[in-house]
C-alpha positions as CSV (number, residue, x, y, z in Angstrom):
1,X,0.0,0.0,0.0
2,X,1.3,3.1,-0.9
3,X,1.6,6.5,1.8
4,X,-1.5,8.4,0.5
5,X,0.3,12.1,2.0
6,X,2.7,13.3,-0.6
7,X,6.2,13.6,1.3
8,X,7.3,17.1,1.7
9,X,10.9,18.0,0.2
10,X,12.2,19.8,3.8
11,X,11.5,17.8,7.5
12,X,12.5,18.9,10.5
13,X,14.9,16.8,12.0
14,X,14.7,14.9,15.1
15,X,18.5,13.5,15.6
16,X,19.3,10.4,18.0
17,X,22.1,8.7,18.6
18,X,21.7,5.2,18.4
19,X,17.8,4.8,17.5
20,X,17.1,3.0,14.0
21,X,13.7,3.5,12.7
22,X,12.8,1.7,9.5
23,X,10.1,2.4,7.1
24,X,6.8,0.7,8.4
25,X,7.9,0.2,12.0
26,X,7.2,2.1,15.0
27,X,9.0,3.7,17.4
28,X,7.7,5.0,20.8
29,X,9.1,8.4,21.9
30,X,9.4,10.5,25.3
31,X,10.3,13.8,23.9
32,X,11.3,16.3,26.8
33,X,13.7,18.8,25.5
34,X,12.1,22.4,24.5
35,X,13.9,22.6,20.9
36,X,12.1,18.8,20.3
37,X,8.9,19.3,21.9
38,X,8.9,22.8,19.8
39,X,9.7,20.5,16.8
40,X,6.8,17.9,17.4
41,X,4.5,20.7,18.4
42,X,5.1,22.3,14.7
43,X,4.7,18.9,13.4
44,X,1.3,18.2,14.9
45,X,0.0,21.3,13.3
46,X,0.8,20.9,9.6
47,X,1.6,17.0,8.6
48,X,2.4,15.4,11.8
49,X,6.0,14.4,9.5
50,X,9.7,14.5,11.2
51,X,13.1,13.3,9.9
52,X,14.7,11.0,12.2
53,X,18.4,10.5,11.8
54,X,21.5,9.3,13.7
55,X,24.4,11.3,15.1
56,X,27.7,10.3,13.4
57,X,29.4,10.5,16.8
58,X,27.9,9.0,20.4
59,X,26.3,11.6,22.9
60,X,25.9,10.9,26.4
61,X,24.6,13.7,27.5
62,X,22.2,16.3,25.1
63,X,23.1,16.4,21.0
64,X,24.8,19.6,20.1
65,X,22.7,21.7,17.2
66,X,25.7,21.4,15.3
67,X,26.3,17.3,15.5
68,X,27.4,15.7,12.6
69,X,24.6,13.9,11.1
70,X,24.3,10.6,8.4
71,X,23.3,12.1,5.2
72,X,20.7,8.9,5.0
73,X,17.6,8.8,7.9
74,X,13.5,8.4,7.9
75,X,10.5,10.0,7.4
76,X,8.0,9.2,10.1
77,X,4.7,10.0,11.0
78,X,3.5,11.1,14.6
79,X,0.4,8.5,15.0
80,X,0.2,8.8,18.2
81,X,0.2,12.1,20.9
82,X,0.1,12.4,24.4
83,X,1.4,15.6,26.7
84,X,2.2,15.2,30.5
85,X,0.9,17.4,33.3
86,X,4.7,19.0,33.0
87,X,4.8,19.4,29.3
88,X,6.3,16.2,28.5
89,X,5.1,14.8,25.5
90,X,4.9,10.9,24.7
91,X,4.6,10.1,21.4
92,X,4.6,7.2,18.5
93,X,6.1,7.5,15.5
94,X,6.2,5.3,12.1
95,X,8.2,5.0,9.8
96,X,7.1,5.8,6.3
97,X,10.6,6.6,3.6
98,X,13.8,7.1,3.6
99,X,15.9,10.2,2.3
100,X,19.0,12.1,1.9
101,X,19.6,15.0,3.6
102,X,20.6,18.0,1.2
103,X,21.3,20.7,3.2
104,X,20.3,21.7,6.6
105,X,19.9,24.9,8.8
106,X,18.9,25.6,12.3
107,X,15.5,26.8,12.9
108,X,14.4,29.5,15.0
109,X,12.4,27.3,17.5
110,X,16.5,25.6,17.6
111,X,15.9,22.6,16.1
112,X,17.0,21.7,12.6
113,X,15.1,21.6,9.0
114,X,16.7,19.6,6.1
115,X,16.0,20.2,2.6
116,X,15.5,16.6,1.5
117,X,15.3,14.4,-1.3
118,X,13.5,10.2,-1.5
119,X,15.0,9.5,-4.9
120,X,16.1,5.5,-4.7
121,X,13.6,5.2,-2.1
122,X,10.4,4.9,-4.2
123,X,9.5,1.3,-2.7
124,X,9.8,2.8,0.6
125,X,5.8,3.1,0.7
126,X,5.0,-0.4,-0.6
127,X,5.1,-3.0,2.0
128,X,7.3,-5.8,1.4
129,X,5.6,-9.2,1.0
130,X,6.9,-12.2,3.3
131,X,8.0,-14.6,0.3
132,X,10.6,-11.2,-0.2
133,X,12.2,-12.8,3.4
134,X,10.8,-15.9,4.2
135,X,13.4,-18.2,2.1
136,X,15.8,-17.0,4.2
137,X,13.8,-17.1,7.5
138,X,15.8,-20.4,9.1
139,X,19.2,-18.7,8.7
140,X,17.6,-15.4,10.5
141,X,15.8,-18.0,13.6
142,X,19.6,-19.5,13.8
143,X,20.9,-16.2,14.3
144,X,18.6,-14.8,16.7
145,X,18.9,-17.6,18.5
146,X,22.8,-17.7,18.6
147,X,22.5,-13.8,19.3
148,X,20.2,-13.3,22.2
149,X,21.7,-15.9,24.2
150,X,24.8,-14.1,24.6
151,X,23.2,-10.7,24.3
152,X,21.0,-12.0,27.2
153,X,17.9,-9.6,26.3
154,X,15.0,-12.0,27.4
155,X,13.9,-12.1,23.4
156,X,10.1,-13.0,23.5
157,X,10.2,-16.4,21.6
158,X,6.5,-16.7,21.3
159,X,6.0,-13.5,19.7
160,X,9.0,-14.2,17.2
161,X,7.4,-17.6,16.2
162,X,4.4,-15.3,15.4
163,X,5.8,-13.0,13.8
164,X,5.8,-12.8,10.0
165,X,9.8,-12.7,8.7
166,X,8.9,-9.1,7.1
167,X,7.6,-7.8,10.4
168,X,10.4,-9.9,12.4
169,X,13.1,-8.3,10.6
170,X,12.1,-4.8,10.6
171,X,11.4,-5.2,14.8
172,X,15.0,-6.7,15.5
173,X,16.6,-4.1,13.4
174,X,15.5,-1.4,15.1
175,X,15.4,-3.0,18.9
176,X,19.2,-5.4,18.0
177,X,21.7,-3.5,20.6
178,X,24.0,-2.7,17.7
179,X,26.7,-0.6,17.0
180,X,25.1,3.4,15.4
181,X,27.2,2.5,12.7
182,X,25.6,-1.3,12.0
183,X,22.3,-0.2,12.8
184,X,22.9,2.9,9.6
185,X,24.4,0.1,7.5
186,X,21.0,-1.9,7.5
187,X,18.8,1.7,7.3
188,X,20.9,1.8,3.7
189,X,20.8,-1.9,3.0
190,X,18.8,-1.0,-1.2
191,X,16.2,-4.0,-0.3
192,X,14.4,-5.8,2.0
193,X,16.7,-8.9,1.3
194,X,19.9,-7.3,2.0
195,X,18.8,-5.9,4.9
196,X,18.0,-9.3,6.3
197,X,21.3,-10.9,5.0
198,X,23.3,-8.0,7.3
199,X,21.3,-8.7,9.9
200,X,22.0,-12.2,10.1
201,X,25.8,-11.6,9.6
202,X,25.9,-8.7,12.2
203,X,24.0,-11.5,15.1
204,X,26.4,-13.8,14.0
205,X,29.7,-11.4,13.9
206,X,28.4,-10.3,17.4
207,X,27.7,-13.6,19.0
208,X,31.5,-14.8,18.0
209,X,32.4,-11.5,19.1
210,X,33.6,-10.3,16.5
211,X,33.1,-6.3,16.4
212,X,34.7,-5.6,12.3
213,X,33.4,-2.3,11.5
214,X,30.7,-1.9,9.1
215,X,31.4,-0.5,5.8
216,X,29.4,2.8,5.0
217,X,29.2,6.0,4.1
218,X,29.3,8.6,6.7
């Protein structure tokens, strides 16, 4: 099914170290700084869209308005909204395309807007079927396996053996306690199929321990 909103060619940005979100999942949100909740508050009154994307570099502590950026992140929708007694807001998000960033510029609210553009991203809209993944499903259940028993992360095997591969592989992407790098690596991964073989050799690279960098453009 294709995204019936045309996608606008500037998004605010909403930068997080660490945090993958992949077009068609969803991503849950407590947004507290006044720069983000200025940014979602904008959002909620024109197209409810952001631009999520990961810092190059890891931040502890708040991201600097000037933090290097991947040029590659995701267009997501705020479907759900909730504000706190203090101003908090809690939020859900879902992912709809990918894009590159062109350019971007601070805002005067402080947070960034990026000129962007979804070209080699067309199919980001159209769900993938399961007989994309589910040749490949048994190699991806061997390497959960292998990876959550060293990771130690109390997977939830009855939902996984419910889960169809499509949806299975989009969750454990974005939830996988990977390296920002690994977790950009499958954001740019051109299909659905290549996303699932990296995620299979980065469980199985982690379980062996073996931390090799992931190739990628930065």
């Amino acid at each position: 099914m294709t995204d019936p909103q045309p996608l606008p060619d500037t998004l605010p940005l909403f930068p997080l170290p660490g945090v993958l979100l992949l077009p068609h999942g969803c991503l849950p949100l407590h947004v507290f700084e006044p720069r983000y909740r200025s940014l979602i508050r904008d959002a909620m009154e024109t197209d409810k869209l952001i631009g999520m994307v990961q810092t190059v570099d890891a931040h502890d502590d708040l991201v600097p308005d000037d933090a290097r950026l991947y040029e590659v992140g995701c267009s997501a929708r705020i479907t759900e909204f909730n504000e706190t007694d203090d101003g908090r807001f809690l939020i859900t998000i879902c992912g709809v395309s990918r894009f590159h960033i062109q350019t971007d510029e601070p805002t005067e609210a402080g947070y960034r807007r990026a000129r962007v553009t979804y070209a080699g991203f067309e199919r980001d809209s159209v769900t993938p079927t399961p007989a994309e993944t589910e040749a490949e499903r048994q190699s991806l259940m061997h390497a959960i396996d292998e990876f959550f028993e060293v990771a130690d992360d109390g997977a939830d095997w009855a939902a996984i053996a419910e889960a169809n591969t499509v949806d299975l592989l989009t969750s454990l992407a974005m939830i996988s306690p990977l390296e920002a790098r690994d977790k950009q690596a499958l954001l740019e991964c051109p299909t659905t199929a290549e996303r699932q073989k990296l995620l299979v050799a980065l469980m199985d690279m982690a379980a062996n321990g073996d931390n090799s960098p992931t190739t990628q453009t930065q």
